[in-house]
C-alpha positions as CSV (number, residue, x, y, z in Angstrom):
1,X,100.9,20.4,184.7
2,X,99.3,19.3,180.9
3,X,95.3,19.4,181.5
4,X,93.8,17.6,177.9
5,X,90.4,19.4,176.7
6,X,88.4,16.8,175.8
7,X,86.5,17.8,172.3
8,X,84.9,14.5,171.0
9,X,84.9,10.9,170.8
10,X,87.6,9.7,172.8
11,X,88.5,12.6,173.8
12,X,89.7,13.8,170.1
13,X,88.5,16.7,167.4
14,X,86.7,14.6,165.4
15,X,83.0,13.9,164.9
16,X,81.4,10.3,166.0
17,X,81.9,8.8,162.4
18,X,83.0,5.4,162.9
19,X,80.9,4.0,166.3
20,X,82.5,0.9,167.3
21,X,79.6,-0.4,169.9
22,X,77.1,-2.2,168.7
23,X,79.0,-3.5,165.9
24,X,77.7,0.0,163.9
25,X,81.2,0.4,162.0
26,X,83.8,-2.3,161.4
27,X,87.9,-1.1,160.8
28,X,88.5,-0.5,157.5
29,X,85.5,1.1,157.0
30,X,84.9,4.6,155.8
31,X,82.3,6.2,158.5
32,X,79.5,8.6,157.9
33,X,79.1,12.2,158.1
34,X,77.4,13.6,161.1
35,X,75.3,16.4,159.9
36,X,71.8,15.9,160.2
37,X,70.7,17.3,163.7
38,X,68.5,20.0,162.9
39,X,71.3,22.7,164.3
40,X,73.6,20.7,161.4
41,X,71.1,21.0,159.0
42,X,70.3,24.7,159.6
43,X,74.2,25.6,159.3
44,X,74.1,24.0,155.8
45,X,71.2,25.3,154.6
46,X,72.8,29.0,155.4
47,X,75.6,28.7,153.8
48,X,74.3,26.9,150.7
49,X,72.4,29.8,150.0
50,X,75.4,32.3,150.9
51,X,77.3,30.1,148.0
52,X,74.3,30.5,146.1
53,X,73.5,26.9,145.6
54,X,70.5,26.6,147.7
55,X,70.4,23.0,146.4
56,X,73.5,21.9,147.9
57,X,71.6,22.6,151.4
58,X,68.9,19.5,151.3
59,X,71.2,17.8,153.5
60,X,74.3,15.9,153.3
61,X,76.0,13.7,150.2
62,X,73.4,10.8,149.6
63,X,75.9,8.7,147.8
64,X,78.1,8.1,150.4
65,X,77.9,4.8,151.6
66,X,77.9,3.7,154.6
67,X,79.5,2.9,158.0
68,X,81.2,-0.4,156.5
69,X,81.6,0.4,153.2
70,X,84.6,1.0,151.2
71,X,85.8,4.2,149.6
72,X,85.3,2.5,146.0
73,X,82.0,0.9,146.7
74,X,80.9,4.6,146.9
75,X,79.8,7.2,144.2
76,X,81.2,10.2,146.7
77,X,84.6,8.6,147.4
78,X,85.5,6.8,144.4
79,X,88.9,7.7,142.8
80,X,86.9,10.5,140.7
81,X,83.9,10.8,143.0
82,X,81.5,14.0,144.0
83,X,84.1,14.3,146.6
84,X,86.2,16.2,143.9
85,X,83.7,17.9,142.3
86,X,82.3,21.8,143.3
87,X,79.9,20.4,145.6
88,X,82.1,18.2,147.0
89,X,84.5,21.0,147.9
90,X,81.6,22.8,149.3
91,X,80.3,20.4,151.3
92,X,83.6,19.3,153.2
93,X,84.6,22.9,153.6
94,X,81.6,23.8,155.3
95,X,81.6,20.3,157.3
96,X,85.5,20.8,158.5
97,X,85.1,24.4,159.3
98,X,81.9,23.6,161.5
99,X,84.3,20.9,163.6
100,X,87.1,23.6,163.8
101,X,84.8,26.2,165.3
102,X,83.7,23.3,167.7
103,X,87.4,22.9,168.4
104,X,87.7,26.8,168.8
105,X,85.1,27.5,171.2
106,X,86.3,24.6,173.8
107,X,90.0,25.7,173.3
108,X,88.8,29.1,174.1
109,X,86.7,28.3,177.1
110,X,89.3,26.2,178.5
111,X,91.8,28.7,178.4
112,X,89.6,31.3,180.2
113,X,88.9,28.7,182.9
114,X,93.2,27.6,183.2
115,X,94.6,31.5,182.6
116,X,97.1,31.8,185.6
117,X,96.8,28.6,186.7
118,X,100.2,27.0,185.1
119,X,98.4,24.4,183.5
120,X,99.5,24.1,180.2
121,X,96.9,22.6,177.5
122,X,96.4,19.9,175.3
123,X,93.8,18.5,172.6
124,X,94.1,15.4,170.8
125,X,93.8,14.8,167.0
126,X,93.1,10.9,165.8
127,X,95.1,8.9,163.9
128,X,92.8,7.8,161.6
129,X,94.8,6.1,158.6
130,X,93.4,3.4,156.6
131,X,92.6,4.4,153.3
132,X,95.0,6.8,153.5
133,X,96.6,6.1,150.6
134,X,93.4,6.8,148.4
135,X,93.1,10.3,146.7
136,X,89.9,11.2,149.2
137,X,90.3,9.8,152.0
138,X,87.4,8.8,152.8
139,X,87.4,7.9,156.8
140,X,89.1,11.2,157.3
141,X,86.7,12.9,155.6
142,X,83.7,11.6,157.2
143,X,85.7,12.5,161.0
144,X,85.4,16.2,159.7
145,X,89.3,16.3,158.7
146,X,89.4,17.8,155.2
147,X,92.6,16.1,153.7
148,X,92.7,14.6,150.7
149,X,95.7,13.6,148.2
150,X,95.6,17.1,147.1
151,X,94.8,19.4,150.3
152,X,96.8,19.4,153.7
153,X,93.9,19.0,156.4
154,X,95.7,18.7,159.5
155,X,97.4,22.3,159.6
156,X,94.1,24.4,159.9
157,X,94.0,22.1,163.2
158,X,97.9,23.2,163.9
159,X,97.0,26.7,163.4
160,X,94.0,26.6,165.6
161,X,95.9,24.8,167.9
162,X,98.7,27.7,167.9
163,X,96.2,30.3,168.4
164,X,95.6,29.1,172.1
165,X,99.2,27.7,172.4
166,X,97.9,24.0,173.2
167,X,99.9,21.3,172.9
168,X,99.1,18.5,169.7
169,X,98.5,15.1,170.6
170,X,98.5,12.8,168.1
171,X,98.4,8.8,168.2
172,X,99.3,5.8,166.1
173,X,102.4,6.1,166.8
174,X,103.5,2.5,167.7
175,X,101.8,1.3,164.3
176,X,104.0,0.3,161.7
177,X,102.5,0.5,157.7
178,X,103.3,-3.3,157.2
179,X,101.7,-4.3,160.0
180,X,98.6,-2.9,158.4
181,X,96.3,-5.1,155.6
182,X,97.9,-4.3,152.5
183,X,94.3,-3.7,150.9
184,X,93.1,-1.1,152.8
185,X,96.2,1.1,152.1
186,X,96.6,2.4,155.7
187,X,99.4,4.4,156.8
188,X,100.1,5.5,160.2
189,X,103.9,6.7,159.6
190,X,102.7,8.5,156.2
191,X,100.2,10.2,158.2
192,X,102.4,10.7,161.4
193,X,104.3,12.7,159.3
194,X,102.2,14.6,157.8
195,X,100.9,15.4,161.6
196,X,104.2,16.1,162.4
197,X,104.9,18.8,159.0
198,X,101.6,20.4,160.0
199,X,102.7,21.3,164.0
200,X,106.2,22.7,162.8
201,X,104.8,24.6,160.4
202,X,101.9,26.2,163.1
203,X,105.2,26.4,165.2
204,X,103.1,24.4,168.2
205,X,104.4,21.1,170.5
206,X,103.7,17.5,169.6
207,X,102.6,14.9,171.7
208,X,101.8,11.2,171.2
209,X,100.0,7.8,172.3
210,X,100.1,4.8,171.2
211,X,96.3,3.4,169.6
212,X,96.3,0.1,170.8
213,X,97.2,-2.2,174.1
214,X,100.7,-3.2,172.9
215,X,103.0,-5.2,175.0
216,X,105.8,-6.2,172.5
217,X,109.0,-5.0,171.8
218,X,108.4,-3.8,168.1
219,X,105.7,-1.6,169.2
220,X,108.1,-0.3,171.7
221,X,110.8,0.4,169.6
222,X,108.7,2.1,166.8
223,X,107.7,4.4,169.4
224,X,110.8,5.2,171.0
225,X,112.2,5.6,167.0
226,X,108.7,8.3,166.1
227,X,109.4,10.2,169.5
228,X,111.9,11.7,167.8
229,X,109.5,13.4,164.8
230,X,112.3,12.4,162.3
231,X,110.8,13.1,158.6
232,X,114.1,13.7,157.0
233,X,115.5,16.6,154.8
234,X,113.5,15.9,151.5
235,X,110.7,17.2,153.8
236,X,112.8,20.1,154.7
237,X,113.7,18.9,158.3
238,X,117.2,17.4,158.4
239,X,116.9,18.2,162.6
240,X,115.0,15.6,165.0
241,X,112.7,17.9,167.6
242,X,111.7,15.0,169.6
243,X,107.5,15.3,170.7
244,X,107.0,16.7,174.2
245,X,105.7,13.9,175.9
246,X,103.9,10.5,175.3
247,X,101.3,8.6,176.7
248,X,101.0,4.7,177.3
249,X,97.7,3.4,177.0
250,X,97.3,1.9,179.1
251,X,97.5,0.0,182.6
252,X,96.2,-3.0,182.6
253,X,96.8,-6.5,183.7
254,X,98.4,-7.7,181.2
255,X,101.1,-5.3,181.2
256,X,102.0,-6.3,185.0
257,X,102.8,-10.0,183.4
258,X,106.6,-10.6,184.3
259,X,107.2,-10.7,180.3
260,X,105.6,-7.6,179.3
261,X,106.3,-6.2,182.7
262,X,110.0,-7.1,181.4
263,X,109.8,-5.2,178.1
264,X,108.0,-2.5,179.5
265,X,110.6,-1.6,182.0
266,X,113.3,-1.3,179.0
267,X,110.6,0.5,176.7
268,X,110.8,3.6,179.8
269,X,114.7,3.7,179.8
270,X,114.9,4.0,176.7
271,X,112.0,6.3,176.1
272,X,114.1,8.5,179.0
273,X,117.5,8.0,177.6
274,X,116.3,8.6,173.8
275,X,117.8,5.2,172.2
276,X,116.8,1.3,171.4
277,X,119.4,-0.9,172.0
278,X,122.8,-1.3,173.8
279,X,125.0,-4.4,174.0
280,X,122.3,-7.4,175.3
281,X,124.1,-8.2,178.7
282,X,124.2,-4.5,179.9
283,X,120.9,-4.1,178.5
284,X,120.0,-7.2,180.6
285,X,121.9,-6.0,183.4
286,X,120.1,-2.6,183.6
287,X,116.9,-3.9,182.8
288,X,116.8,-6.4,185.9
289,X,117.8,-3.7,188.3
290,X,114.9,-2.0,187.6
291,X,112.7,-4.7,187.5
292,X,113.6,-5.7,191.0
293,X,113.3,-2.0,192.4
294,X,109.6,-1.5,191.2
295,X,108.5,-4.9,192.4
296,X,106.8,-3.1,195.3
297,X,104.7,-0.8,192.3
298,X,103.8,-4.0,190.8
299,X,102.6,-5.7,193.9
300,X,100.4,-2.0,194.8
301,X,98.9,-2.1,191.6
302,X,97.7,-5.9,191.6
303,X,96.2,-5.3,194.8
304,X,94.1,-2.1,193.6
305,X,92.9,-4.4,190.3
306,X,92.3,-7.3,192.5
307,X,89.9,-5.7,194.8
């Protein structure tokens, strides 16, 4: 049994930085930082004077933008921005080590609560990947995830992670980096990999999701191809070590739609079999037969949405 600890928005280590109700943030844009409850605020204070900058601790960057904004529409995020200045370090050291020792305390408290049990633990990590091919990544940033074109910041995660022996789960996996808009410079698979370097290295499991509601065969596919964790032998991994498990997100009624429904069904044999294609009239073949045996499922689970 896999019991996820739930350790932010969406269930993820991250902090609230890009709120999509309301209309608050809109994808691409970068986020804000989170730091100005007075608990925050306090924390920085401290440690600006520890660094002996007590200056630094008047709160946090006040030239970086906004929700919407761009990374290049901002003085902190800009190719040659405060992000990569001393402060700068400062600042997003202090900011990512306060949402690791968020990320610490649940892991630990869960773990006391499930010792014995069997359960084995999880936490999930988000896949947040436009801008990613900017040196500051700025919408990582602001989600308390200190990597930037020069720093790795997903394996202090990994190693916290393999402290408590909890399972990664990371998602974006069904997202392709041409499906993205070219000018935001997003990239899931770039980033997936990166994900993927940062758990072998901590020596911990990975797990995946996809993002979004996807009912095609291309997002299928990609994720069938990713469950493997292939990042090829320039990376120092010539050896797939496929990821643990993956969730679909999510049932709904459009995936009980006979097309989807259709695609869907192949999407699981292959998931189980480890493979995308076979000759098109066994593929058919196979695919029907088990279409026609979960009918009844299909059937149950109208009838629960219908009520």
């Amino acid at each position: 049994m896999e019991i996820q600890v739930g350790m932010g928005p969406a269930g993820e280590l991250r902090y609230p930085s890009y709120p999509e109700s309301n209309g608050t943030w809109k994808f691409p844009g970068i986020g804000e930082f989170q730091c100005y409850d007075k608990y925050m605020l306090s924390s920085l204070k401290a440690a600006a004077d520890q660094a002996g900058h007590s200056e630094w601790g008047n709160g946090g960057p006040h030239n970086a933008g906004h929700y919407k904004q761009w990374p290049d529409e901002t003085e902190f995020f800009h190719r040659e921005g405060t992000w990569n200045t001393a402060y700068g370090e400062f600042f997003l050291k202090w900011y990512s080590e306060m949402l690791l020792a968020h990320g610490e305390r649940l892991l630990s408290a869960a773990g006391g609560i499930f010792r014995g049990t069997g359960a084995h633990l999880s936490g999930k990590v988000a896949g947040i990947h436009w801008h990613y091919g900017t040196r500051s990544h700025a919408p990582e940033l602001t989600a308390g995830y200190y990597n930037t074109r020069y720093r790795d910041g997903y394996y202090p995660i990994a190693e916290m992670f393999s402290r408590y022996g909890v399972t990664l789960n990371f998602t974006c996996i069904e997202m392709k980096d041409a499906e993205q808009p070219e000018s935001a410079l997003c990239s899931p698979e770039g980033l997936l990999r990166q994900v993927v370097l940062a758990a072998r290295k901590a020596g911990i499991r990975l797990a995946g999701e996809n993002a979004l509601p996807r009912y095609d065969q291309t997002a299928h596919d990609q994720v069938v191809n990713k469950s493997r964790l292939h990042v090829g032998a320039q990376f120092g991994h010539s050896e797939d070590e496929p990821m643990c498990s993956f969730t679909y997100l999510r049932m709904s009624e459009p995936l009980f739609k006979p097309e989807n429904w259709h695609v869907f069904v192949t999407f699981v044999r292959h998931m189980s079999e480890g493979k995308t294609f076979q000759p098109w009239e066994k593929e058919h073949q196979d695919t029907q037969l088990f279409v026609n045996a979960s009918r009844p499922l299909i059937q149950e689970a109208e009838a629960f949405m219908y009520r």
